[in-house]
C-alpha positions in Angstrom: -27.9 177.7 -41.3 -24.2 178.1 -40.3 -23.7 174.4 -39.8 -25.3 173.6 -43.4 -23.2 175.9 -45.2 -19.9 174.6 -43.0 -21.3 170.8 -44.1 -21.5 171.5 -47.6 -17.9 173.8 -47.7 -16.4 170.7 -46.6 -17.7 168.5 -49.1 -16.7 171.0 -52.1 -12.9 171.1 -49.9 -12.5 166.9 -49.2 -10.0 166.2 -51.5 -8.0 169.8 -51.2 -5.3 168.3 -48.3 -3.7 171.7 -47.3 -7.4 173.5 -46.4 -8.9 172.2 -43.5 -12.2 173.0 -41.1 -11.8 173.3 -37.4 -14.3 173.9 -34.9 -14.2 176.3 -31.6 -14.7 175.0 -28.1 -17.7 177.7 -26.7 -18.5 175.6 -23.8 -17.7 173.1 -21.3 -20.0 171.6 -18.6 -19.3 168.8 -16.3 -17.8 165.9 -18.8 -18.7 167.2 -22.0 -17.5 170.1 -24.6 -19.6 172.0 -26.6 -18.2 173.3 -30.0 -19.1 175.3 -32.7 -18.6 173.0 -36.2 -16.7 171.2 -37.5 -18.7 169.0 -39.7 -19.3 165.9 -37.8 -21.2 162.2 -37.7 -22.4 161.0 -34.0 -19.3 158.4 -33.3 -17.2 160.8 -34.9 -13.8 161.3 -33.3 -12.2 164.6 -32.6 -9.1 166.4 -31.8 -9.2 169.3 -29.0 -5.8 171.4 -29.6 -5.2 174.0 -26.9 -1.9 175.7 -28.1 0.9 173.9 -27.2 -0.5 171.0 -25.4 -1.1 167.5 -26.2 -4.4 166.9 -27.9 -7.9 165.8 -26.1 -9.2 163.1 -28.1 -13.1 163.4 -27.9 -16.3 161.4 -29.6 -19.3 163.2 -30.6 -22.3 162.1 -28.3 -24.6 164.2 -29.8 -25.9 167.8 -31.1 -27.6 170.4 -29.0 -29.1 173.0 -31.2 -26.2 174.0 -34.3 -23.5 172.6 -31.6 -21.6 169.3 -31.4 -21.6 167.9 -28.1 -18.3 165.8 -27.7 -17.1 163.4 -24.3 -13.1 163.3 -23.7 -11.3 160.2 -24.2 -8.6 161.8 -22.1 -7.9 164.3 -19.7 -10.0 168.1 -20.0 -8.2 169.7 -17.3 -6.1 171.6 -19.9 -9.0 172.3 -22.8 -9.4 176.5 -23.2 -12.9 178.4 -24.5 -12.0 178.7 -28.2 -9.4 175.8 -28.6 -9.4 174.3 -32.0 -11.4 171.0 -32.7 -10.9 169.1 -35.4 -12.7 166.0 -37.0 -10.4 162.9 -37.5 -12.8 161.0 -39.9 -12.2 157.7 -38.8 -13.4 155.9 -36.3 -11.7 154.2 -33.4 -9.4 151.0 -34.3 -8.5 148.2 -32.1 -5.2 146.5 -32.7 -5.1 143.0 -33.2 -2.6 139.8 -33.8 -1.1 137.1 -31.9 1.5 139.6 -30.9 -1.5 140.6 -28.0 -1.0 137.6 -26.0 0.3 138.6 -23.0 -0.1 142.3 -22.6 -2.1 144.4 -21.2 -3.7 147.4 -22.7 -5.9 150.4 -21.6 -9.5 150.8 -22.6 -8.2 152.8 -26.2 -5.7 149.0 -26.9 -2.4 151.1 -26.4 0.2 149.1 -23.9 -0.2 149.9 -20.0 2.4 146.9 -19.3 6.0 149.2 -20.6 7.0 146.4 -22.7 7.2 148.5 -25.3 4.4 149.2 -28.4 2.7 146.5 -29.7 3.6 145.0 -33.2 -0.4 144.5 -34.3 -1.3 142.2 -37.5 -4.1 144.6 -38.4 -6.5 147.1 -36.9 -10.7 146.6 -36.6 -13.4 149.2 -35.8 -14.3 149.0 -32.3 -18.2 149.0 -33.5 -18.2 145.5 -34.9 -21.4 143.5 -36.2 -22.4 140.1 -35.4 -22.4 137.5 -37.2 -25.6 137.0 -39.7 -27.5 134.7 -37.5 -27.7 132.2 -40.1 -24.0 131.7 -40.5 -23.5 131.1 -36.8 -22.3 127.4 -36.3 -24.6 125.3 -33.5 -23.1 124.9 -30.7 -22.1 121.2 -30.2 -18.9 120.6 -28.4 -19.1 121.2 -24.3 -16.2 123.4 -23.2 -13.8 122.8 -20.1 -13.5 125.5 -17.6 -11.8 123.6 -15.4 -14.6 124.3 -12.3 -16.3 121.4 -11.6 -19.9 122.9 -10.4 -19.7 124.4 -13.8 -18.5 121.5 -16.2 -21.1 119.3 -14.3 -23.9 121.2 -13.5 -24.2 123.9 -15.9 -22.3 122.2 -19.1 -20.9 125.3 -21.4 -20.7 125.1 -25.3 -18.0 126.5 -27.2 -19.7 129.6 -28.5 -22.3 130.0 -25.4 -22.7 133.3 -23.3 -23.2 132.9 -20.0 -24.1 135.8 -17.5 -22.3 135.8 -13.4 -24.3 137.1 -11.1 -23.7 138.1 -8.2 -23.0 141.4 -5.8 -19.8 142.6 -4.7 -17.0 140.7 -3.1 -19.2 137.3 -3.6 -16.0 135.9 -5.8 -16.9 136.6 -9.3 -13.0 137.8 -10.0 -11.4 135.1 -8.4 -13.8 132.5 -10.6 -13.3 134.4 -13.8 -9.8 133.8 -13.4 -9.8 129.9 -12.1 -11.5 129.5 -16.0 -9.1 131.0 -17.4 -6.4 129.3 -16.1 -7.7 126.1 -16.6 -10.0 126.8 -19.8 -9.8 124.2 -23.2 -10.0 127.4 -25.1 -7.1 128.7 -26.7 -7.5 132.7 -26.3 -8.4 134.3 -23.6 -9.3 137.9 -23.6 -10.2 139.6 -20.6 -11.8 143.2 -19.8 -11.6 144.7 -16.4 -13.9 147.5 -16.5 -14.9 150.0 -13.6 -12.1 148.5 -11.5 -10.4 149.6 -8.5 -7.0 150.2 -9.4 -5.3 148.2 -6.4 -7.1 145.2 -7.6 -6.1 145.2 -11.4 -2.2 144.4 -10.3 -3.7 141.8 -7.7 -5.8 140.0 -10.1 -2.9 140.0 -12.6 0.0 138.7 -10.9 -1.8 136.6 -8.1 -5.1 135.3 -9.7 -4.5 134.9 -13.5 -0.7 134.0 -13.1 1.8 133.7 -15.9 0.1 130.9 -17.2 -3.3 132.7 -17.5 -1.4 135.9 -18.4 0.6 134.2 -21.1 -2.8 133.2 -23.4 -4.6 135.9 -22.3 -4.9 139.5 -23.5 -6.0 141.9 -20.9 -7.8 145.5 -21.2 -8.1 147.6 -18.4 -10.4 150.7 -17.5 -10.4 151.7 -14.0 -13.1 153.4 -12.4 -11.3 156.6 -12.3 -11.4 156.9 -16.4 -13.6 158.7 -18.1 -17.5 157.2 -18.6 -16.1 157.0 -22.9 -12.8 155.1 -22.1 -15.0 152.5 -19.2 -17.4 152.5 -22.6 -14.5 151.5 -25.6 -12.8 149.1 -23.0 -15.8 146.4 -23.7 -16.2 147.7 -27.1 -11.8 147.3 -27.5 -12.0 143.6 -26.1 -14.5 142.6 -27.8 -13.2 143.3 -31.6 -9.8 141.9 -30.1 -11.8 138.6 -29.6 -13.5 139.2 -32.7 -10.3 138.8 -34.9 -9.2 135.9 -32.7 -12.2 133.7 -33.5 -11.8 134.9 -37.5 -8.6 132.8 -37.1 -10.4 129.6 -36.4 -9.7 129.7 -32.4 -12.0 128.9 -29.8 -11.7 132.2 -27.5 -12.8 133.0 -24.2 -14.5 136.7 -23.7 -14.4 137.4 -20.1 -16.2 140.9 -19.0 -16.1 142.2 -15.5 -18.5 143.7 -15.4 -21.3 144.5 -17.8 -23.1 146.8 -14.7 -20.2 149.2 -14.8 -20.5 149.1 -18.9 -24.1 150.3 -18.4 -23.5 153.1 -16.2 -20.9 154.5 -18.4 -23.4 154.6 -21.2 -26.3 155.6 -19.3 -23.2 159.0 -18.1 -23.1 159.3 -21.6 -26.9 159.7 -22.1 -27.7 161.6 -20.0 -24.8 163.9 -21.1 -25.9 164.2 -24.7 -29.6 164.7 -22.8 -31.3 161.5 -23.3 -34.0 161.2 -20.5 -33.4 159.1 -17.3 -36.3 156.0 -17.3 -35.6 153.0 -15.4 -33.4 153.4 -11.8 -31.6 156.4 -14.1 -31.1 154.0 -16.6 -31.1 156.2 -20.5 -33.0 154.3 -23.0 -29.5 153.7 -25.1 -28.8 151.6 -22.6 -30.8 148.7 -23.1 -30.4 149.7 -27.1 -26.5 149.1 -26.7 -26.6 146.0 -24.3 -28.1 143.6 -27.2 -25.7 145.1 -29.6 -22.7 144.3 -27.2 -23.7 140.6 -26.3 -24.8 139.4 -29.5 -21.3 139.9 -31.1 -19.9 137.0 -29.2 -20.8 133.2 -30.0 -20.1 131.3 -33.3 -19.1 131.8 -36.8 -18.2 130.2 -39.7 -14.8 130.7 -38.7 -14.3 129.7 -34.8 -15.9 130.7 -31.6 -16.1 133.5 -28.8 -17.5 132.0 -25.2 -18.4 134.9 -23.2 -18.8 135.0 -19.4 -20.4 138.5 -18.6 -20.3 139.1 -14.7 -23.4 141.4 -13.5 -23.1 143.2 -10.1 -26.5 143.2 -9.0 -27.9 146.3 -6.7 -28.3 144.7 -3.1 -28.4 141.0 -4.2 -31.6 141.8 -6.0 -31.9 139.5 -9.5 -34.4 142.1 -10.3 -32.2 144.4 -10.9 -32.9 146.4 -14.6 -29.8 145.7 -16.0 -29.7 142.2 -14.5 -33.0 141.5 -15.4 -32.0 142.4 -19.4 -29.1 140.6 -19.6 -30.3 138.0 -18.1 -33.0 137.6 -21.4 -29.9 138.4 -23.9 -27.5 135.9 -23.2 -27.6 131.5 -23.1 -27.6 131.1 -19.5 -27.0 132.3 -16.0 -24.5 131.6 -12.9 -25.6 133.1 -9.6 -23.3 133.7 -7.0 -24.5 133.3 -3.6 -23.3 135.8 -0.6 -24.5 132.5 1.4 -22.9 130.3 0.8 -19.4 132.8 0.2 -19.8 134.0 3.9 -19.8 130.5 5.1 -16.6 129.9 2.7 -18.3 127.5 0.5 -16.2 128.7 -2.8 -17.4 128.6 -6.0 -20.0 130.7 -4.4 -22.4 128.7 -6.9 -26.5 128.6 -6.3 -26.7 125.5 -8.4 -30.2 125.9 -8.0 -30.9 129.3 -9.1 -27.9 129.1 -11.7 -29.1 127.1 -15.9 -27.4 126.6 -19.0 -30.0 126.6 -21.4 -27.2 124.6 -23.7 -27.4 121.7 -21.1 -29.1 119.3 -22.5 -27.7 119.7 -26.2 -24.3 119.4 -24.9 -24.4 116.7 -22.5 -24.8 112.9 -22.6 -27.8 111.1 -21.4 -26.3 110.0 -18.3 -25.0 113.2 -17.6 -28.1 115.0 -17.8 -29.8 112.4 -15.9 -26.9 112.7 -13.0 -26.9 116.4 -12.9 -30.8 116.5 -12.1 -30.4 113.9 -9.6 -27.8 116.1 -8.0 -30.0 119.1 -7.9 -33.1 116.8 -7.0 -30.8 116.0 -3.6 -30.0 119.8 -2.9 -33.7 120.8 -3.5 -34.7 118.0 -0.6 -31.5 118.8 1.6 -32.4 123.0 1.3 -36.5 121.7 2.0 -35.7 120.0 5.4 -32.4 122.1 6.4 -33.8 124.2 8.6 -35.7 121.5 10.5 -32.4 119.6 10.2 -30.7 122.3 12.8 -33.8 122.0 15.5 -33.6 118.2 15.4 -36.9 118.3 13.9 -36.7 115.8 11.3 -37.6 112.4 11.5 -35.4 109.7 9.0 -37.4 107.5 7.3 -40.5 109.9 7.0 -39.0 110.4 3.1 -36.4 107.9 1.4 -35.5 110.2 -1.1 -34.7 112.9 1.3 -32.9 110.7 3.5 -30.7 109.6 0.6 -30.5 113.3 0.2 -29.2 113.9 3.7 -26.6 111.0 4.0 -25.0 112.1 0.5 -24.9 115.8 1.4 -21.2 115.6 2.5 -20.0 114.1 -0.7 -22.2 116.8 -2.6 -20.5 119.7 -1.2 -17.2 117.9 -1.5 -17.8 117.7 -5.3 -19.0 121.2 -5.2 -16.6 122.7 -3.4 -12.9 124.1 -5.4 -10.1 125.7 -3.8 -8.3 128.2 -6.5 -5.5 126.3 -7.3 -7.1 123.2 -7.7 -7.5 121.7 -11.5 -10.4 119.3 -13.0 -10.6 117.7 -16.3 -14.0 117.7 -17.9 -13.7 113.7 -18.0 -12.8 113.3 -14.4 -15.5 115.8 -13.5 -18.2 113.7 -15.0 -16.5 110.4 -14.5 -16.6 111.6 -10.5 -20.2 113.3 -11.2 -21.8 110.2 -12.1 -20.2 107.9 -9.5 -22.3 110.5 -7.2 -25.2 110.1 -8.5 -25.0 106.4 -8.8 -25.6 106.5 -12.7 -23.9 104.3 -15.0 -22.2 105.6 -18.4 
């Protein structure tokens, strides 16, 4: 009854500026702040005053009997029973313009870099839409990430979305960053999200480089942020990338990783009291996971290419949040902890690892190249083991033992060190002399 009355006082009061509602804090538990009014949407953005100090920025989560239930976008050490809330009525802006390139912002877009604020063109909503389905552009033209397993094996479209997966310390960093170095696109915009804090500096300065860094816009949420700022760090990078692709650029997205997105939702779930289902998983979860991928790809305008690393539980592709991304987005690279323990890098199961693009994007003789390739590593990984006991006898199969003499050059061509650059047309010019097809 109280809140309905408050609801409809503030309608009647909108356009009277010097009379304002405010709320009471009457609870806190854990992450999240129960309050007593004001009137408020779910996504709505508050301000937590406690007498002198700085305000807590907070988002409402959701409403547990006539109370809002709010998560901090900053620090609740200082929040007081019966400090004033009050409802900003707008919702969370991104900044955006060229100006970006370069820096690197926190999970909110302010500067973390002290260069000084940031000059932006314009501002977007963090909760973008994607584009109508019908005005998305096919995607036609292959992209260059400069990775040869990639650009020959598993061709990428300009507009594609491509899921890494792989568990932790397999390389999915370190490859993130060779792309983006070495990438035909002409954005980049990467969000580290979950992150240790020693390795954001490291994979700054010694991975991405001031090359990368200099076409690249980074946002950052370590793991020690609250489960809401982890959450608006993907939601921040993506409307960045959003308002570089209405320009007409080709952009990269590049998310590390989406696992770390999910359990900051599925914190926030269960804090607004949304039941636990899969592994702990909430069921918003898998609602917000579609609504997060979809909004890169094509437009009328220009394109968003989004690589989306998973950290699966244990190595296990069966992992819940593995197993729905995996059925979101265009295609999948697996990471094997094989073949990076032997210190076979990019860590890249060519044979568990599709671009469902492939075949639209490549020429004939590149398709038919890249399946002889992977027809050679299927007969190689059939007869390995019987390789090491000496159990195999040549001529029993032609095709393997073509297979078995070529296996050097394979790996060769597979192999990349860090540093090391390839151009698309040297990657399939040297992919086809492999495979003994002619263009």
């Amino acid at each position: 009854m109280q809140g309905s009355w408050l609801a409809s006082l503030n309608r009647e009061l909108k356009g009277w500026r010097w009379f304002e509602l405010y709320g009471r804090v009457v609870k806190v538990v854990g992450m999240t702040v129960e309050s007593v009014g004001p009137p408020a949407h779910i996504g709505d953005v508050c301000a937590i005053q406690s007498g002198a100090d700085e305000p807590c920025l907070a988002e409402v989560v959701g409403f547990r009997e006539s109370r809002l239930v709010l998560m901090p976008l900053g620090e609740l050490s200082r929040v007081s029973p019966g400090a004033d809330v009050r409802a900003l009525h707008q919702p969370l802006l991104a900044p955006c313009g060229t100006a970006l390139l370069g820096r690197v912002l926190d999970g909110l877009g302010r500067p973390i870099d002290g260069r000084g604020p940031i000059r932006a063109e314009c501002f977007r909503p963090l909760d973008g839409h994607p584009p109508n389905p019908l005005q998305r552009r096919p995607i036609r033209c292959q992209l260059q990430t400069g990775v040869r397993v990639i650009d020959g094996l598993l061709a990428v479209g300009e507009g594609q979305r491509l899921g890494i997966f792989a568990g932790s310390g397999v390389g999915k960093s370190t490859l993130l960053s060779m792309i983006a170095r070495n990438t035909s696109a002409d954005v980049n915009v990467i969000a580290l999200i979950g992150e240790r804090g020693r390795e954001v500096l490291e994979f700054i300065e010694r991975d991405l480089g001031p090359e990368g860094l200099s076409r690249s816009v980074v946002v950052v949420s370590t793991s020690d942020q609250p489960a809401l700022i982890r959450l608006k760090a993907a939601l921040t990078a993506t409307a960045i990338a959003e308002w570089f692709r209405d320009q007409g650029q080709s952009v990269n997205l590049m998310v590390d990783s989406v696992t770390r997105i999910a359990m900051a939702q599925r914190e926030v779930g269960l804090a607004a009291g949304e039941p636990p289902t899969s592994r702990g998983y909430t069921p918003s979860v898998f609602a917000m996971l579609p609504r997060l991928l979809e909004r890169a790809g094509t437009s009328d305008a220009g394109a968003i290419t989004a690589f989306y690393t998973v950290l699966v539980e244990g190595d296990d592709m069966n992992d819940p949040i593995a197993d729905a991304v995996r059925g979101i987005l265009d295609g999948h690279i697996v990471l094997s902890r094989d073949l990076a323990n032997a210190g076979h890098f990019p860590a890249v199961d060519v044979l568990a690892s599709l671009s469902r693009l492939f075949g639209s994007l490549a020429t004939e003789p590149h398709v038919r190249a890249a399946r002889q390739i992977r027809r050679w590593i299927q007969r190689y990984r059939d007869v390995e083991d019987l390789l090491r006991i000496g159990a195999y006898q040549t001529g029993s199969d032609a095709e393997t033992d073509t297979a078995i003499t070529l296996m050097s050059a394979i790996w060769a061509f597979l192999e990349q060190d860090v540093s090391e650059t390839s151009a698309l047309a040297d990657t399939i010019s040297e992919l086809l002399n492999l495979a003994g097809v002619s263009a």
